[in-house]
C-alpha positions in Angstrom: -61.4 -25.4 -99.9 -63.6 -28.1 -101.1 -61.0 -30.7 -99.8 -60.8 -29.2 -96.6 -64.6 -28.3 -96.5 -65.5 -32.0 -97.5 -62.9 -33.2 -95.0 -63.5 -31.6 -92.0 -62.2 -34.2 -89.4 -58.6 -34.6 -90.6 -58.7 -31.1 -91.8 -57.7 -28.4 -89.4 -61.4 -26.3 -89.9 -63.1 -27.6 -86.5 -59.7 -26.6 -84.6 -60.1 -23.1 -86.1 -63.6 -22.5 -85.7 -62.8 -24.0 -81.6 -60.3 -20.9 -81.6 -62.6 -18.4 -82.9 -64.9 -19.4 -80.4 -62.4 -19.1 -77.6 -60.7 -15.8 -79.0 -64.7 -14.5 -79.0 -64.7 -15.6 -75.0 -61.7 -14.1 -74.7 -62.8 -10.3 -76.3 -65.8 -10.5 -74.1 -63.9 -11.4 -70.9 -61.4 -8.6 -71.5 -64.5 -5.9 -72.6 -65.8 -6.9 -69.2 -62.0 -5.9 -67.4 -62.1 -2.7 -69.1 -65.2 -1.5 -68.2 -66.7 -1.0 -64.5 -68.5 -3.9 -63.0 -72.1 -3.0 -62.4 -72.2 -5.2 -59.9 -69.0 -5.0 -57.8 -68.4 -1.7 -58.6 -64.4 -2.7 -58.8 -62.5 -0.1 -60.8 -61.9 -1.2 -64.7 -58.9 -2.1 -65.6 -58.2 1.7 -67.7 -59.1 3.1 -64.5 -56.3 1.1 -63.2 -53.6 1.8 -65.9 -54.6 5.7 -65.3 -53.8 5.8 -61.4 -50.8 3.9 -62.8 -49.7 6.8 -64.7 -50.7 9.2 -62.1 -48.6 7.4 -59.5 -45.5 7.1 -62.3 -45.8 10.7 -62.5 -45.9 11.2 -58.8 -43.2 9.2 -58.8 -41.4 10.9 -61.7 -41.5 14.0 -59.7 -40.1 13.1 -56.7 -37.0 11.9 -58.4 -34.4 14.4 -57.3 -35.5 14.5 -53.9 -34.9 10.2 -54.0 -31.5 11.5 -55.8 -30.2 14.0 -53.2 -31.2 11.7 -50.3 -29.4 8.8 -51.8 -26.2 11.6 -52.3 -27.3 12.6 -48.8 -26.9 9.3 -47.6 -24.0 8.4 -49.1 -22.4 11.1 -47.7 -23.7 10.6 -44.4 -22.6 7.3 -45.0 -18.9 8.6 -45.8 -18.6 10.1 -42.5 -20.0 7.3 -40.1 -16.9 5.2 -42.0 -14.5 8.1 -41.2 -15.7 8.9 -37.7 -15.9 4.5 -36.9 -12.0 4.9 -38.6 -10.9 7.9 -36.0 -13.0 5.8 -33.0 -11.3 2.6 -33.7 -8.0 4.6 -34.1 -8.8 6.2 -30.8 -9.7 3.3 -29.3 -6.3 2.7 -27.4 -5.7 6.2 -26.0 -9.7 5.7 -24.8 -8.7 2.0 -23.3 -5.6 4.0 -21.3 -8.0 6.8 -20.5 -10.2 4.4 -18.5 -7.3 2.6 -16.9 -6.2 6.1 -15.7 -9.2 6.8 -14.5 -9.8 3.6 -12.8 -6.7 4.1 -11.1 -7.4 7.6 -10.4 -10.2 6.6 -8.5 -8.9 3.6 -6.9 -6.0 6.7 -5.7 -9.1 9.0 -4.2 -10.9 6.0 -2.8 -7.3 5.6 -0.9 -6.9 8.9 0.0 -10.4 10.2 0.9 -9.7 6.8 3.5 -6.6 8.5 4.4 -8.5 11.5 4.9 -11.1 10.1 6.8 -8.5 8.5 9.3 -7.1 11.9 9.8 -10.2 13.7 11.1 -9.5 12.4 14.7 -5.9 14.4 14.1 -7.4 17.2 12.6 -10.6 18.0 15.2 -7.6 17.2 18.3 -5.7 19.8 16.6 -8.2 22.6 15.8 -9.0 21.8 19.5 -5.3 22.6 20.4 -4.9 25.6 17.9 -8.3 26.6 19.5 -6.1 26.7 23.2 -3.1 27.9 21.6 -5.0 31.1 20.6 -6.8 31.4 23.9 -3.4 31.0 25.3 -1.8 33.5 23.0 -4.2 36.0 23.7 -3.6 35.5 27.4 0.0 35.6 26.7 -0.6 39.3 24.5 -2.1 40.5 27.5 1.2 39.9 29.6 3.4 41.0 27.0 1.1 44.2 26.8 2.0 44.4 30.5 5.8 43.1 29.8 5.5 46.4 26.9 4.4 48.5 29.7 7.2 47.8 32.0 9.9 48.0 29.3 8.5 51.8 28.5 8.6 52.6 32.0 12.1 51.1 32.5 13.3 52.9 29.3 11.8 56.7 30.7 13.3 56.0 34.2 16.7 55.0 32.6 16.5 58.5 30.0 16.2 60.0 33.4 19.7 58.3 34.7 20.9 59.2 31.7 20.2 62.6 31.4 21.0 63.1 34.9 24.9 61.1 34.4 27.1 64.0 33.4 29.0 63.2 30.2 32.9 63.1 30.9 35.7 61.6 28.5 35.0 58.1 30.4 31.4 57.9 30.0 31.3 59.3 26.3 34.1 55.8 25.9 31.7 53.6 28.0 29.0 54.2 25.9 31.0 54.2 22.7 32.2 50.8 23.1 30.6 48.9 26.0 31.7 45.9 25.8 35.3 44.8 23.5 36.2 41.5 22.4 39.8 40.3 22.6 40.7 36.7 20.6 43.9 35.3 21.9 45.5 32.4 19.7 47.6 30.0 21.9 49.1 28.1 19.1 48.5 27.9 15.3 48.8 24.5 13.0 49.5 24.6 9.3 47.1 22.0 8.5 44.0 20.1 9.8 46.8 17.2 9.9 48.5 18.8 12.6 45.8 19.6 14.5 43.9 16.7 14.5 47.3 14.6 15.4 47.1 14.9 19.5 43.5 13.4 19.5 45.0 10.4 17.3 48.0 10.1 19.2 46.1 9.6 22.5 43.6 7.7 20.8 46.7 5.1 19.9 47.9 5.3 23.5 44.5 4.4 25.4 43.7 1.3 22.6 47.4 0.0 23.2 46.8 0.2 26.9 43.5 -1.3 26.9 45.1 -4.2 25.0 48.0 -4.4 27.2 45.3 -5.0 30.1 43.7 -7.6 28.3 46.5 -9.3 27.7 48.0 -9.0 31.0 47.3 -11.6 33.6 46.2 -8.9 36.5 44.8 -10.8 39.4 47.6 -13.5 39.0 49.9 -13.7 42.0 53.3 -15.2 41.7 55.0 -17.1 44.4 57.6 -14.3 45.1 54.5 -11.6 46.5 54.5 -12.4 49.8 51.7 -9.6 50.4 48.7 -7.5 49.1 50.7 -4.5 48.5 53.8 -6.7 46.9 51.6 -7.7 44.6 49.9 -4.7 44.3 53.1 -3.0 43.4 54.3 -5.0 40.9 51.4 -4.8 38.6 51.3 -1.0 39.3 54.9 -0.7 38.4 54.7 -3.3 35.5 51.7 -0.8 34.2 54.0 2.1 34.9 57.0 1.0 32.4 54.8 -0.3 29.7 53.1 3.3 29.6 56.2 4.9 30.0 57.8 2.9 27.1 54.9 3.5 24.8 54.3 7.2 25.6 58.1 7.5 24.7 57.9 5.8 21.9 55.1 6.6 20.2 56.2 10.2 20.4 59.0 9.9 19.2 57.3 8.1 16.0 55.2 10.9 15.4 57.8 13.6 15.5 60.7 11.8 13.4 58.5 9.6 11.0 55.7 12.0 10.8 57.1 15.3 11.3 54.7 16.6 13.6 55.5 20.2 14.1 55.9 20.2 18.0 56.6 23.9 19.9 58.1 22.6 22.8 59.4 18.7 22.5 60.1 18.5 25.9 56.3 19.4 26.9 55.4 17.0 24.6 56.8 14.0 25.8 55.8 14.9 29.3 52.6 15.1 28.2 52.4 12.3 26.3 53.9 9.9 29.3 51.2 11.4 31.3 48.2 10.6 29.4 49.9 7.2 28.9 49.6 6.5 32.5 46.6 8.0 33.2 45.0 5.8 31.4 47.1 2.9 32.2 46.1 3.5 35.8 42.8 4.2 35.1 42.0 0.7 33.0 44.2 -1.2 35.4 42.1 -0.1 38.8 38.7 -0.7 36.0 40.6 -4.7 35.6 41.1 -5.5 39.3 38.3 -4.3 40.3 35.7 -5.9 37.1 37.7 -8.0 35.9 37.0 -8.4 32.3 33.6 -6.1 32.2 36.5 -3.7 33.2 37.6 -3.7 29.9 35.0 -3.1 28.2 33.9 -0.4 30.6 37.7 1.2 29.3 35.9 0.6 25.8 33.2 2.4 26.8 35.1 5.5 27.4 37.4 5.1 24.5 34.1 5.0 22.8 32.7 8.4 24.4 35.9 10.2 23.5 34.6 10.7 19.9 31.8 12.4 21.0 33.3 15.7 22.6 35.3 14.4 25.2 39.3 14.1 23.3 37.7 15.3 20.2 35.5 18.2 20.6 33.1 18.5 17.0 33.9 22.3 17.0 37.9 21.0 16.0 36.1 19.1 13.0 36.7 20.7 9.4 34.1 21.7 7.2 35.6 21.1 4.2 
């Protein structure tokens, strides 16, 4: 103590009493915090530290409330994340959905225009089913009258009737007025058979027409002397050819097709005879067209399909 009291400068007294000094400022300072300021009127600083408490309290309390909204949240929370999963999933099917219903409108854009361009249709025809009905009730009126005539023509004919008296012959008349009777000419085992005639003169008339065109008709040779020489000898050329081919190509038919033929000798005859028809026929169409003669013979070889050789009734369903 003496040594320190005695030294005071290299001693560490004057530095204590400096903090005593400063710890005394300090006690003051903080005795003015604590209480109220008489002349602010600010609130002390235990003042403070009790609304501190209060509002910890406050806070304290309101606890489980802050803990079910935060369980509330996350929950709410959980869902948005679900429902954004299920959207983004959905997303696609949505993305089609619009297409669709782009192109579903783009389809009633196009048929409303549709629509539109059928008024004109529609207003001429509700104008026509407007005179069709005006027309249809004139026309009722006339079968009203038509109705009246048919019931007087049925009361005068009961009055015929009645007065007619009924024998054997008038009980049969009226029994069967009318009687229908089917006659068969010929019968054909086959639609083969049938069908063979048309095919036969078919052949005929395109070998003849060929013939024609092949034939040098308006060509006179030096031995026809006249009109009719000449005349004759194409005629008579014309004439063997469709002699020879009517001959022979019935004879093909029967024996390599066994055509079932009724009466042979018929059919030859009738065979040569279509043969020359048409040989006559395409030769007077070649002297007097010339070619276009030809192809007029065509031209009825053509409309033979179509009911004239070949009627469409002959034609089997089956």
């Amino acid at each position: 103590m003496n040594n320190e009291l005695s030294n005071s400068k290299t001693s560490g007294h004057e530095a204590y009493a400096d903090a005593v000094n400063k710890l005394v400022v300090g006690m003051a300072q903080l005795n003015d915090a604590v209480n109220v300021s008489k002349k602010t009127g600010t609130p002390s600083l235990s003042q403070a530290i009790t609304q501190l408490q209060a509002g910890l309290n406050q806070l304290n309390s309101k606890v489980p409330a802050l803990t079910s909204g935060v369980n509330q949240l996350y929950t709410g929370s959980t869902q948005l994340a679900g429902g954004l999963n299920q959207l983004q999933g959905n997303v696609p099917a949505l993305t089609s959905g619009v297409s669709q219903l782009y192109t579903g409108s783009g389809q009633l854009a196009t048929g409303l225009n549709q629509l539109n361009g059928k008024v004109p249709t529609l207003a001429s025809g509700v104008t026509q089913l407007k005179d069709g009905t005006t027309k249809l009730t004139a026309n009722n009126a006339k079968l009203n009258d038509g109705t009246d005539q048919l019931a007087t023509g049925l009361a005068d004919g009961y009055q015929q009737l009645s007065a007619t008296k009924l024998t054997k012959l008038t009980a049969k008349m009226f029994a069967a007025p009318s009687k229908d009777v089917q006659l068969k000419y010929t019968t054909v085992k086959n639609y083969g058979a049938a069908l063979a005639p048309y095919v036969l003169a078919l052949a005929l008339f395109i070998a003849i027409i060929i013939f024609n065109f092949a034939y040098p008709m308006k060509r006179k040779d030096a031995d026809d002397q006249s009109l009719l020489q000449w005349l004759g000898g194409k005629v008579l050329m014309g004439t063997l050819v469709a002699v020879a081919a009517g001959f022979t190509e019935a004879t093909l038919i029967i024996l390599i097709s066994h055509l079932p033929v009724a009466h042979v000798g018929a059919f030859y005859a009738i065979t040569i005879l279509f043969a020359l028809s048409a040989m006559y026929l395409t030769q007077m169409l070649n002297i007097a067209f010339n070619r276009v003669g030809i192809f007029i013979a065509l031209g009825l070889l053509t409309l033979s399909g179509s009911g004239g050789l070949f009627p469409a009734e002959t034609i089997s369903a089956v």
